[in-house]
TORGULUM-666143 format. One record per residue (C-alpha): chain; x, y, z. Coordinates in Angstrom, 1 decimal. Example, Ala and Ser with C-alpha at 12.3 -4.5 7.8 and 13.67 -1.06 7.14 Angstrom:
  kette      xx      yy      zz
      A    12.3    -4.5     7.8
      A    13.7    -1.1     7.1
REM end
This chain:
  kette      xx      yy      zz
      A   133.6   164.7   198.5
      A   133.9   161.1   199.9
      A   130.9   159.0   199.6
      A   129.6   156.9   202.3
      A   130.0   153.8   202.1
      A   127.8   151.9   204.4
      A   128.5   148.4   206.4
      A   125.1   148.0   207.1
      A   124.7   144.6   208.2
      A   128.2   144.4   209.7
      A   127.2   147.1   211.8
      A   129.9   149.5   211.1
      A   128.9   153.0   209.9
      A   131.7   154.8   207.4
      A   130.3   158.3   207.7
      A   131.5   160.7   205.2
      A   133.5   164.7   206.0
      A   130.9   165.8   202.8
      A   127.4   165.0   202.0
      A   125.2   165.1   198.6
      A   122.7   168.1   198.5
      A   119.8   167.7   199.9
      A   121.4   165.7   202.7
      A   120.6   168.8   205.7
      A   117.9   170.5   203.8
      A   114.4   171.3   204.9
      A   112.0   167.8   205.3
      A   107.8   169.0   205.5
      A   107.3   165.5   205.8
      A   109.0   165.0   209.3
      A   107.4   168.8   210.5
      A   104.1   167.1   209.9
      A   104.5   164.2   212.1
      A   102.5   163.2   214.9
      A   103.9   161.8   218.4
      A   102.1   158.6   220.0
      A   103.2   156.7   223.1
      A    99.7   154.5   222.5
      A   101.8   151.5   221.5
      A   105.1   149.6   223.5
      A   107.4   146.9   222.9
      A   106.9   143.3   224.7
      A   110.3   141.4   224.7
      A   110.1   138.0   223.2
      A   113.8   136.9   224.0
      A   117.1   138.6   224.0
      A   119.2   135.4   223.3
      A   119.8   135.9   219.5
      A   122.6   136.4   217.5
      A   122.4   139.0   215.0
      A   118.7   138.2   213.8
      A   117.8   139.9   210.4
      A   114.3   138.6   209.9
      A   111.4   136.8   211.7
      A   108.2   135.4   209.8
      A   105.5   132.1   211.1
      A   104.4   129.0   208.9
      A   101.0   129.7   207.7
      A    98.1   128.6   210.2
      A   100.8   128.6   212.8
      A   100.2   130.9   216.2
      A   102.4   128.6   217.8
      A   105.9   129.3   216.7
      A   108.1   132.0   215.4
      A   110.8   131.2   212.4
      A   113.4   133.8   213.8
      A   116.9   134.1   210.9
      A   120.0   135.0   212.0
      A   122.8   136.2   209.8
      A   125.5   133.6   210.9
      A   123.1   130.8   209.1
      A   120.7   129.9   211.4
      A   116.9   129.6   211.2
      A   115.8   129.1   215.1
      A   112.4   128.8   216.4
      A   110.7   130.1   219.6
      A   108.2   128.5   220.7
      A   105.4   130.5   222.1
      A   104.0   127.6   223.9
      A   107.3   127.6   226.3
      A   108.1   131.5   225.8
      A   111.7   129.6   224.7
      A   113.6   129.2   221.6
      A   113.9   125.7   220.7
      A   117.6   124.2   221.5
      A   117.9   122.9   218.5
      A   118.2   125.3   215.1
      A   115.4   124.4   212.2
      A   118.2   125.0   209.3
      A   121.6   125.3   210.3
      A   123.1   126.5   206.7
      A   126.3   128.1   208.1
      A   128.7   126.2   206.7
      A   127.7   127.3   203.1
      A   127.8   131.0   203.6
      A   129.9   134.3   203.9
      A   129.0   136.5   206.6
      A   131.4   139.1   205.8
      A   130.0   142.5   205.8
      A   125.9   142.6   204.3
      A   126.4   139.1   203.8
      A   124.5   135.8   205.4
      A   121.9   133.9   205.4
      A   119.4   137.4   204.9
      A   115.9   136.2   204.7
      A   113.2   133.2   204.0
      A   109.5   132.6   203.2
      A   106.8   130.2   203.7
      A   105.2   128.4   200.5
      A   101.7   129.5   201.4
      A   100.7   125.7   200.6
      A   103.3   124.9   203.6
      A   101.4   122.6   205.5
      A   100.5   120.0   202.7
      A   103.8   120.7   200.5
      A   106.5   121.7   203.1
      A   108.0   124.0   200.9
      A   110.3   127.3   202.3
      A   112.1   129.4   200.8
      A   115.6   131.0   201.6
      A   118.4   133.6   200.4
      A   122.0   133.6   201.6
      A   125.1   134.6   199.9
      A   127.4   131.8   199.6
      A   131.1   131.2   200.0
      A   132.2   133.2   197.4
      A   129.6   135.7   197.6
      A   126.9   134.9   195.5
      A   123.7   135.3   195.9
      A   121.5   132.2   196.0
      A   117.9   131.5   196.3
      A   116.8   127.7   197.1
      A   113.9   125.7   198.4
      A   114.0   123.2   200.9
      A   111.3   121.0   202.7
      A   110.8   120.8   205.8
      A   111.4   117.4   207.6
      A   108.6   115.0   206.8
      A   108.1   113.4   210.8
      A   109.8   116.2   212.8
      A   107.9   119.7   212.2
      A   110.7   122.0   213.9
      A   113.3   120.8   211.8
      A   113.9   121.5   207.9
      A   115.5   118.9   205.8
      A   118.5   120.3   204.9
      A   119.5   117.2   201.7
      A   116.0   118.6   200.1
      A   117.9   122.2   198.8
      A   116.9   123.0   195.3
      A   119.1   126.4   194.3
      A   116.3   128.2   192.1
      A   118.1   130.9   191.1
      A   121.8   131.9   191.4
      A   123.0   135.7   191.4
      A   126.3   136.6   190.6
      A   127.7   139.4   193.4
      A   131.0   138.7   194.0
      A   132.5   141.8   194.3
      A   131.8   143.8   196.7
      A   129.9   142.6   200.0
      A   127.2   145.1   200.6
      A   123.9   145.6   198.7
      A   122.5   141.8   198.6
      A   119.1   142.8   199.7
      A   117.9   139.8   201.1
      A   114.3   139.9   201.2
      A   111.6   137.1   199.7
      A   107.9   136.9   200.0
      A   105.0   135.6   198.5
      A   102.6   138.1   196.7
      A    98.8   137.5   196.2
      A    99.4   136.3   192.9
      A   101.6   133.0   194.4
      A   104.4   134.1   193.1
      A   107.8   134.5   194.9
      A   109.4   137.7   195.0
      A   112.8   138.8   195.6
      A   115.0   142.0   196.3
      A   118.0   142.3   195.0
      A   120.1   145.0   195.5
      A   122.6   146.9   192.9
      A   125.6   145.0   193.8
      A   127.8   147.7   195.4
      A   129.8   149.7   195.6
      A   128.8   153.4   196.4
      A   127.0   154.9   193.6
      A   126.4   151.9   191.8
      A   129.3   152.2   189.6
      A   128.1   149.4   187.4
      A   124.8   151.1   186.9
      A   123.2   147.9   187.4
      A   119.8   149.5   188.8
      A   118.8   150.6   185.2
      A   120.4   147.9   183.7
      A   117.8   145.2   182.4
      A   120.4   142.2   181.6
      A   121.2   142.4   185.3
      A   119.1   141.3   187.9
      A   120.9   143.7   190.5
      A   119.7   146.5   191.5
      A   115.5   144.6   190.9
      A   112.6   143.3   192.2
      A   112.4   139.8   190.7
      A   109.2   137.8   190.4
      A   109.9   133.9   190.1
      A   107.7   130.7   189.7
      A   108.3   129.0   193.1
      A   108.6   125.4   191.9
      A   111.1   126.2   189.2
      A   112.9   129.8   190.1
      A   111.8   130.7   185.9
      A   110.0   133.6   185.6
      A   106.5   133.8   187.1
      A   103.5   133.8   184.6
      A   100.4   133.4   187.1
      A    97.9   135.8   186.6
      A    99.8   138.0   184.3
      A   102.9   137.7   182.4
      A   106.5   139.6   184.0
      A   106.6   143.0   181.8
      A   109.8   142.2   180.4
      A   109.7   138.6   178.5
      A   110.0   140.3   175.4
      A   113.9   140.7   176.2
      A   114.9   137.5   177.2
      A   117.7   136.4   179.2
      A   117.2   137.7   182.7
      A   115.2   140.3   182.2
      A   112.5   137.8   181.9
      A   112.4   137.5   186.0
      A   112.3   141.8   186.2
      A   109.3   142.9   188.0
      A   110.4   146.2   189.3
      A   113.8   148.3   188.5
      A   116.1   151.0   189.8
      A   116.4   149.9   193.1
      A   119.8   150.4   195.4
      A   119.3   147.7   198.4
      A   115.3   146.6   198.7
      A   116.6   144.8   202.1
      A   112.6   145.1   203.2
      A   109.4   144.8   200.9
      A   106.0   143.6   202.3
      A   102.7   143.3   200.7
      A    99.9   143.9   202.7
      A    98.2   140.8   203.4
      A    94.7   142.5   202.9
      A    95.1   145.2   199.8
      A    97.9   143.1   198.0
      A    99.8   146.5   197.4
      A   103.6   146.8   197.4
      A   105.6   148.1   200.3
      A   109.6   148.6   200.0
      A   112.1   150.7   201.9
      A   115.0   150.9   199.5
      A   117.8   152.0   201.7
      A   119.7   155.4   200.2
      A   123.0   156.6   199.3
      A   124.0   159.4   202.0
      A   121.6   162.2   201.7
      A   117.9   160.2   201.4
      A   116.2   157.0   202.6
      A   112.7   156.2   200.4
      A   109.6   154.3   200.6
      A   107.8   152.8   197.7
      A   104.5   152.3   197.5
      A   102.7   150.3   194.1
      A    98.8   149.4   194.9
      A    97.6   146.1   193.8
      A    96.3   145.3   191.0
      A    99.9   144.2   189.4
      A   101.4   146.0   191.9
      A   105.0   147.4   191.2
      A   104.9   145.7   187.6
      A   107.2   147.4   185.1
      A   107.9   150.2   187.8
      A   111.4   152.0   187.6
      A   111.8   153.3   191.1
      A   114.8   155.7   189.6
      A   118.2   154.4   191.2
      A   121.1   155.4   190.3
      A   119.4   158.3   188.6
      A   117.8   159.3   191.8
      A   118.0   159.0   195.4
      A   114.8   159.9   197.3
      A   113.0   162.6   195.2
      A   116.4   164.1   194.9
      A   119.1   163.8   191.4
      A   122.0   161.9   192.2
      A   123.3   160.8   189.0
      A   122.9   163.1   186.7
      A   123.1   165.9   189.3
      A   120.1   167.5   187.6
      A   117.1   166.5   184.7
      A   117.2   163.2   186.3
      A   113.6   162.2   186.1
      A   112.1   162.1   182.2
      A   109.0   161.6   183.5
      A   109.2   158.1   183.7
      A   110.3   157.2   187.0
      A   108.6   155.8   190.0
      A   109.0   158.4   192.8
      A   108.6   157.8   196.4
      A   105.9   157.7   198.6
      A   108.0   159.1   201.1
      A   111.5   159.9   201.8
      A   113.4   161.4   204.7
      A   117.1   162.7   205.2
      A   120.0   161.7   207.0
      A   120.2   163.9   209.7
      A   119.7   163.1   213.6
      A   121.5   160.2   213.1
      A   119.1   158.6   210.4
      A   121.0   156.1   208.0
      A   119.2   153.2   206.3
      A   115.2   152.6   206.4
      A   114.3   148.9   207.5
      A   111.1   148.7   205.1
      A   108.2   146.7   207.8
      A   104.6   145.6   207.5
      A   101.0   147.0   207.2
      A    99.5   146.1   210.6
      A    96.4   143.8   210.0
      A    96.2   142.1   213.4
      A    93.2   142.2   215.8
      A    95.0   143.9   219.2
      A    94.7   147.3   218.0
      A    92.0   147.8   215.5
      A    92.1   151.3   215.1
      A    96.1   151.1   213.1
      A    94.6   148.5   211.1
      A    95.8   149.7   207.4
      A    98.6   151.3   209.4
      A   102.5   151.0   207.2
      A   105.3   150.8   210.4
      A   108.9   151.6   209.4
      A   112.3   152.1   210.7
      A   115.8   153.2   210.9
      A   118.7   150.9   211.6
      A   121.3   154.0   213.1
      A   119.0   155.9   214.5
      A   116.7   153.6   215.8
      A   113.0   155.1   215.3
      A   109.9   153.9   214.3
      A   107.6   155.9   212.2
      A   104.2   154.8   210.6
      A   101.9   156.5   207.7
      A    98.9   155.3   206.0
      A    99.0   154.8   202.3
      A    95.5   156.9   200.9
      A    95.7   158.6   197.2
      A    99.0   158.5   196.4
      A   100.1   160.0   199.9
      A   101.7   159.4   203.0
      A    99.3   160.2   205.3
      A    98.9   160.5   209.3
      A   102.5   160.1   209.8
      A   103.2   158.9   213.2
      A   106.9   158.3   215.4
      A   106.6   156.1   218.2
      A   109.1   156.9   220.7
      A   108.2   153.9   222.9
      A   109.2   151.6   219.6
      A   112.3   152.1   219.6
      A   114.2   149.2   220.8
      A   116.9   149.4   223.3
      A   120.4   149.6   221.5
      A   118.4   150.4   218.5
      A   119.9   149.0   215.7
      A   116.4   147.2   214.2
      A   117.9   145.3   211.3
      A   114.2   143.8   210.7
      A   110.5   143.7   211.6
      A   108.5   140.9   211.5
      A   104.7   139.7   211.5
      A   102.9   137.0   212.6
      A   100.2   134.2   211.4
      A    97.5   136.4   212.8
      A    99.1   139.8   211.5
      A   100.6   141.1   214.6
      A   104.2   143.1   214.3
      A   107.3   142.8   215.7
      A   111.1   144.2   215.8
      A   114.5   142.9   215.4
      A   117.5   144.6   216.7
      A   121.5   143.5   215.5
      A   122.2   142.8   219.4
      A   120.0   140.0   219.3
      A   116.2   141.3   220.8
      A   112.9   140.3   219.5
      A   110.3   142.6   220.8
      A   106.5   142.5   219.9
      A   104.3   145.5   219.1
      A   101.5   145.8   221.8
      A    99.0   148.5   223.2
      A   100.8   150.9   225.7
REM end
């Protein structure tokens, strides 16, 4: 059998003449989902290039922080229903951009206004991963000051291009997290998912002024070790490229994309949520044994929320948002969710352990599909992202 192995954010799709088992069986989940046309997509602008993640300065309904993968961080401004001529960060000259590589993702310091702190993470030259914090410029709000980088933590992936992950946020605790994925190549041949002296393959938790590991609150479950497991929140994860915490509960959302039979999402309520969880790659993918074949799970494992399998063109979940805005009270508490090849999006709410009221919403998906992100707001509205360069916000049909 020949794996797949997955171009994601090239946009090239190997598909594979085999397929693990599982891959075409029988999915309950998606016979029990619900149809809605009650929502739409309003285009924002179609004049990107290759955006991979949207987010808005705290306090700040005027202006959208749009990343592209070439090494751009533009701005629309909302006020002109334009994007701002002239790029916020321009860091394309210090990254790669073949395959899953680029400038993947950034965050806010949730003190932005007084500190001017952001944070982003891009694979460099050589294909490192690298996560720094810059300021933003001290007279000129829509520009970032690009001699203030600080590299805060520095991730050694140089050899294959896929599996970065890319995603940081902030959790209700102030720390900064981070996913990493398992470094590539299919299968994870490095086993660097259940590997604790690697930080591939992890969610990290990391001071934000320092990039050491983050003791707010509560201490990071694996100090004891030392080394870099001190900065391990979470394990056994292939390619978090989207986690979210919802900005109300504080629990953990993360679509871990799969291998070529299952795509998952994770669920870990707040309080400490997702701390010392082992979400079971490479030993499983989905709720399915990949490696061992079989008597995968001890008993240990984190398993998913909910999983779903590769078939009508499904390839890699684009993990989204809770929806806490005030247009459409009634999906408040709502998770919204995607797929990058086939282009749906599908929502559930998180009550008891389950995946409830699961939902696809046809009129979602994006023309050309391809939804490499989704987005949200300063007042907790949600938006979508497509590779061919759309921005579309989620409205009431």
């Amino acid at each position: 059998m020949v794996p797949i192995r997955r171009l994601l954010m090239a946009g090239l799709v190997f598909v594979s003449t085999g397929c693990l088992i599982g891959c075409s069986g029988d999915d309950t989940q998606q016979n029990s989902l619900a149809t809605s046309t009650s929502l739409t997509l309003q285009p924002v602008t179609t004049n990107l290039t290759f955006p991979v993640f949207m987010s808005a300065a705290p306090n700040d309904d005027t202006r959208l922080f749009i990343v592209e993968k070439r090494g751009l961080i533009r701005i629309f401004d909302r006020n002109s229903s334009s994007l701002r001529p002239s790029a916020f960060l321009n860091l394309s000259g210090l990254i790669s951009t073949v395959g899953e590589r680029g400038l993947l993702g950034m965050a806010f310091d949730s003190d932005y206004d007084a500190n001017r702190q952001f944070y982003v993470f891009y694979t460099n030259t050589a294909g490192n991963i690298v996560i720094a914090l810059y300021l933003r410029n001290i007279s000129d709000p829509n520009l970032a000051d690009s001699s203030s980088a600080v590299t805060l933590l520095p991730v050694a992936h140089p050899n294959f291009s896929n599996h970065n992950g890319g995603m940081l946020a902030f959790g209700p605790d102030g720390c900064l997290y981070a996913g990493i994925g398992d470094g590539g190549d299919s299968g994870d041949p490095n086993n660097n998912g259940q590997n604790l002296s690697s930080l591939l393959g992890k969610l990290l938790r990391l001071n934000p002024d320092t990039g050491d590991p983050c003791n707010n609150v509560i201490i990071n479950p694996f100090v004891q070790l030392g080394g870099d497991a001190q900065k391990v929140w979470s394990l056994g994860l292939r390619n978090p490229w989207r986690f979210s915490f919802d900005r109300i509960t504080g629990d953990l959302y993360i679509g871990d994309v799969g291998q070529s039979a299952r795509e998952e999402i994770d669920v870990a309520v707040a309080p400490n949520a997702g701390r010392q969880a082992n979400y079971g790659w490479r030993l499983m993918e989905g709720f399915l044994c990949f490696n061992p074949s079989s008597s995968c799970d001890s008993g240990v494992l984190t398993l998913p929320v909910l999983d779903y399998p590769h078939a009508s063109g499904a390839c890699s979940v684009t993990g989204g948002y809770v929806y806490r805005g005030d247009a459409i009270p009634s999906l408040r508490g709502t998770y919204f969710y995607g797929d990058f090849c086939a282009g749906f999006v599908k929502s559930f709410r998180h009550q008891n352990g389950q995946a409830t009221e699961q939902t696809e919403w046809p009129l979602l998906s994006p023309p050309g599909g391809s939804i490499t992100s989704f987005g949200e707001d300063a007042a907790g509205d949600l938006y979508v992202m497509t590779q061919g360069g759309g921005l579309f916000k989620i409205v009431p049909n």
